[in-house]
C-alpha positions in Angstrom: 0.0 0.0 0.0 1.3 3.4 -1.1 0.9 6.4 1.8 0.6 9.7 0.7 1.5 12.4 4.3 2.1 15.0 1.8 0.6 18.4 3.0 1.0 17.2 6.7 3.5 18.4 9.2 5.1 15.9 12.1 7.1 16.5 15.4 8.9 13.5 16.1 10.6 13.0 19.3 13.5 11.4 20.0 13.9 11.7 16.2 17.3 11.6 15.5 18.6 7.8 16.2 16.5 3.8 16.2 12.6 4.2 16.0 12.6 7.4 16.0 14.9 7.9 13.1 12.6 5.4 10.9 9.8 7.3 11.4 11.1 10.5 10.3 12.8 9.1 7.1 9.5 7.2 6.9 6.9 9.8 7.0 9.5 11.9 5.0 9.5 9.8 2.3 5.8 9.6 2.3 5.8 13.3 1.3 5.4 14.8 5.0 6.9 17.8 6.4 8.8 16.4 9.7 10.7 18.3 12.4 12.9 15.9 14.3 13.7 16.5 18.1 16.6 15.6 20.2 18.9 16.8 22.8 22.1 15.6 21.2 22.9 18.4 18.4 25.6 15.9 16.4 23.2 12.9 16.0 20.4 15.2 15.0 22.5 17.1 12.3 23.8 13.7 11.0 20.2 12.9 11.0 18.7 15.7 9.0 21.4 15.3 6.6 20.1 11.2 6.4 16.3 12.0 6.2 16.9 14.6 3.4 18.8 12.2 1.2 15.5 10.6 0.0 12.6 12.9 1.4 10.2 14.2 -0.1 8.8 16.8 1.8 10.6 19.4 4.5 12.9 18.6 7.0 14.2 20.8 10.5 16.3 19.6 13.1 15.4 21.0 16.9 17.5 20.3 19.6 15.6 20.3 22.7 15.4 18.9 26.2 11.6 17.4 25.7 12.0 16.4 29.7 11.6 20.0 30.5 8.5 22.4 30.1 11.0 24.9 28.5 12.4 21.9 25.7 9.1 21.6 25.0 8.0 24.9 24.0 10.9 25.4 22.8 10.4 22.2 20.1 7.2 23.6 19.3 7.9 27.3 18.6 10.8 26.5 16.4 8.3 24.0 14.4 5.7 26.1 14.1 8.4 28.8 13.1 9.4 26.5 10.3 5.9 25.1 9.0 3.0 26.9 10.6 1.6 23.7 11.3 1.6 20.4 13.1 -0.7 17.6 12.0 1.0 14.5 13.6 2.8 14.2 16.8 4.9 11.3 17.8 5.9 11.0 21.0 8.6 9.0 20.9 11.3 10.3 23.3 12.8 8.7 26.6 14.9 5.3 27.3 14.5 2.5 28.8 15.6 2.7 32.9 14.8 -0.7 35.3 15.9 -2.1 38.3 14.6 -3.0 41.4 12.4 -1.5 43.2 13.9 -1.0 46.4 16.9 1.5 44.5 14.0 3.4 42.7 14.1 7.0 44.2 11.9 9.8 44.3 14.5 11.4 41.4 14.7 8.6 39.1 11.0 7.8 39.1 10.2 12.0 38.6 12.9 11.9 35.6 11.3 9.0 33.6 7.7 10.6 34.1 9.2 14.0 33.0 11.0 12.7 29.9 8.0 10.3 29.0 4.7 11.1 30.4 4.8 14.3 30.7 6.6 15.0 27.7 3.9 13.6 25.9 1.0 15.6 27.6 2.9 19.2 27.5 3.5 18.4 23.6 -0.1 17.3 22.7 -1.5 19.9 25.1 0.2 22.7 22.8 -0.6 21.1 19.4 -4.0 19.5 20.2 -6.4 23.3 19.4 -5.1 24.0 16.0 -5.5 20.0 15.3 -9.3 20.3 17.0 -9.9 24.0 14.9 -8.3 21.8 11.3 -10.6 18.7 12.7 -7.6 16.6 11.6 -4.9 15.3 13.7 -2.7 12.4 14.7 -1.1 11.8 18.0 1.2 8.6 18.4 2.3 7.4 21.8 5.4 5.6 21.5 5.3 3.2 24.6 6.6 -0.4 25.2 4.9 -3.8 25.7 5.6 -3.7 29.7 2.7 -0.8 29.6 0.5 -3.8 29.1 2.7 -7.0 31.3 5.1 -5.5 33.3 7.8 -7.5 34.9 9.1 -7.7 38.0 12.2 -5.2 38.1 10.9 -2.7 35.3 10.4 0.1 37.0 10.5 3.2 36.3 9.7 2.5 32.7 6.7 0.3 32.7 5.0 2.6 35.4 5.6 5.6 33.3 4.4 3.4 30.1 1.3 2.1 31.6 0.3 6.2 32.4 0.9 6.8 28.7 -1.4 4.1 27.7 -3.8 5.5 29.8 -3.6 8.8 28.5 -3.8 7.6 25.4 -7.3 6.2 26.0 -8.5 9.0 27.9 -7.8 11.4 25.3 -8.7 9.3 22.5 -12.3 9.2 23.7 -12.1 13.3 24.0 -10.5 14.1 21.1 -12.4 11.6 18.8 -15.6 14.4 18.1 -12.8 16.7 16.4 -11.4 13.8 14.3 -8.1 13.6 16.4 -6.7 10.7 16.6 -5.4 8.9 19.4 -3.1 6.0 19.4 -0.1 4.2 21.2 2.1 1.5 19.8 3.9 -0.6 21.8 7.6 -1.8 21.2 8.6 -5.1 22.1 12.8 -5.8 20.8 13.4 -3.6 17.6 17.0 -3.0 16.4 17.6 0.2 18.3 20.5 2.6 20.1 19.8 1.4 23.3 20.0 -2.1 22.9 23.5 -1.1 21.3 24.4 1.0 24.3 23.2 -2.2 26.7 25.6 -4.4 25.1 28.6 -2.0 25.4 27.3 -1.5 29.3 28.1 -5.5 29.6 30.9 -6.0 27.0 28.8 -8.2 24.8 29.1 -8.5 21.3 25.7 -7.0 19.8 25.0 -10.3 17.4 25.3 -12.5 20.8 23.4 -9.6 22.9 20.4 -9.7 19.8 20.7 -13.7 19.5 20.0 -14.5 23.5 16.8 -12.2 23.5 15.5 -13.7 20.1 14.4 -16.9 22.4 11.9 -14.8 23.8 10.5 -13.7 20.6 8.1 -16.1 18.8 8.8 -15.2 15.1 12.4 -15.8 16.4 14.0 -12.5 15.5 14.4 -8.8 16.8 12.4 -6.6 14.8 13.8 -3.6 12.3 13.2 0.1 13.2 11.5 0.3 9.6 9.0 -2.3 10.3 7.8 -0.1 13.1 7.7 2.5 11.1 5.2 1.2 8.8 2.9 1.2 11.1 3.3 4.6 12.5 2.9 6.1 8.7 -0.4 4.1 8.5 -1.7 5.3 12.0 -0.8 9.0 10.5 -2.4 9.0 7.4 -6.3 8.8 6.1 -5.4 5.2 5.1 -5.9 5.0 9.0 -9.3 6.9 9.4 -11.2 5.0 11.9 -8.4 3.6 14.6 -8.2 5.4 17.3 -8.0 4.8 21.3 -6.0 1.3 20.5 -2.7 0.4 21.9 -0.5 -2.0 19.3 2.0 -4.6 20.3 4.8 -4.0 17.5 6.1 -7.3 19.2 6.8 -10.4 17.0 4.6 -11.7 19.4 6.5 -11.5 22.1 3.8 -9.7 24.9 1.6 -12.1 26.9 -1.2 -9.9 26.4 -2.9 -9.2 23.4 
């Protein structure tokens, strides 16, 4: 299937490396305008630089602390600066952090709901009125499978995920009279930065860190940043007109829960 996002702008979070990075080339390449966040400003230059290569619409880098109320506006101004308009938001912005629960402080726990949750609600609360005045918009919460079966020792991360599937229900159902859409998609183990960063952490060899986690993945492999993607461009598009409030498992059918 061919997806046209041409004449629609996108903030992407977390934009400039792994899911992130697919979606923007992605929804570029489908024709959309797409302003890509991050705090690092060489990997988003090197990213911009990428995305352009083959896009087909506009692309701006902003670097910006999303954790903060300041990043935020910031990453918003400098878009609206740019295109005048936002149409699709993904938040996608925050890594994973676990442990047990017994070293989970008051500061580590505040820091994952400031760079996730909250992120997610001071960027849709800016950009939800002009989508409700166009009556078209897409929001796309970026969350993982825990949201849905956490684990023992996945705190902070599947706390702060589970709140972001909730918002995205709650504001699906409020949103849905002004054709706003409303969706989360839910990672499971997808070729990404972090998992690279992981298996420096432990001196593993990535092939042998990616090979011991396929086990728990039924269709036996790690999935690709690209495949994700697809789905995102689809949520974003009018291909995907009548999905909203739902929360995906982009898995390989690795969640115990539907």
């Amino acid at each position: 299937m061919e997806i046209s996002l041409k004449g629609r702008t996108a903030i992407i979070t977390g934009g400039s490396k792994g899911i992130g990075f697919a979606i923007a080339t992605r929804f570029a390449n489908s024709g959309a305008d797409v302003a890509i966040l991050a705090r690092g400003r060489e990997a988003m230059d090197e990213a911009v630089k990428a995305i352009k290569a083959t896009a087909k619409g506009k692309i701006v880098g902003v670097q910006a602390d999303v954790g903060t109320a300041d990043g935020i506006q910031h990453a918003y101004d400098e878009t609206m600066k740019a295109f005048g308009r936002v149409d699709i938001v993904v938040n996608n912005a925050g890594t994973s952090r676990n442990g047990a629960f017994e070293k989970l402080t008051d500061d580590i726990m505040q820091r994952d709901l400031e760079d996730k949750l909250f992120a997610a609600i001071r960027l849709i609360r800016l950009v939800s009125p002009q989508m409700k005045e166009r009556r078209w918009g897409r929001i796309i919460n970026v969350l993982n499978i825990g949201a849905k079966a956490p684990r023992g020792g996945s705190a902070p991360t599947s706390i702060s995920r589970a709140a972001g599937m909730a918002l995205t229900k709650a504001l699906s159902h409020e949103f849905a009279p002004h054709n706003v859409l409303v969706n989360a998609m839910l990672v499971g183990l997808i070729e990404a930065d972090q998992h690279v960063q992981s298996a420096k952490r432990t001196n593993t060899p990535l092939a042998e860190y990616y090979k011991v986690r396929e086990k728990e993945i039924p269709l036996g492999r790690i999935g690709k940043a690209e495949e994700f993607a697809n789905l995102a461009c689809f949520l974003a598009s009018d291909a995907g007109s009548y999905i909203t409030g739902t929360a995906t498992n982009v898995d390989g059918g690795r969640s115990p829960v539907v």
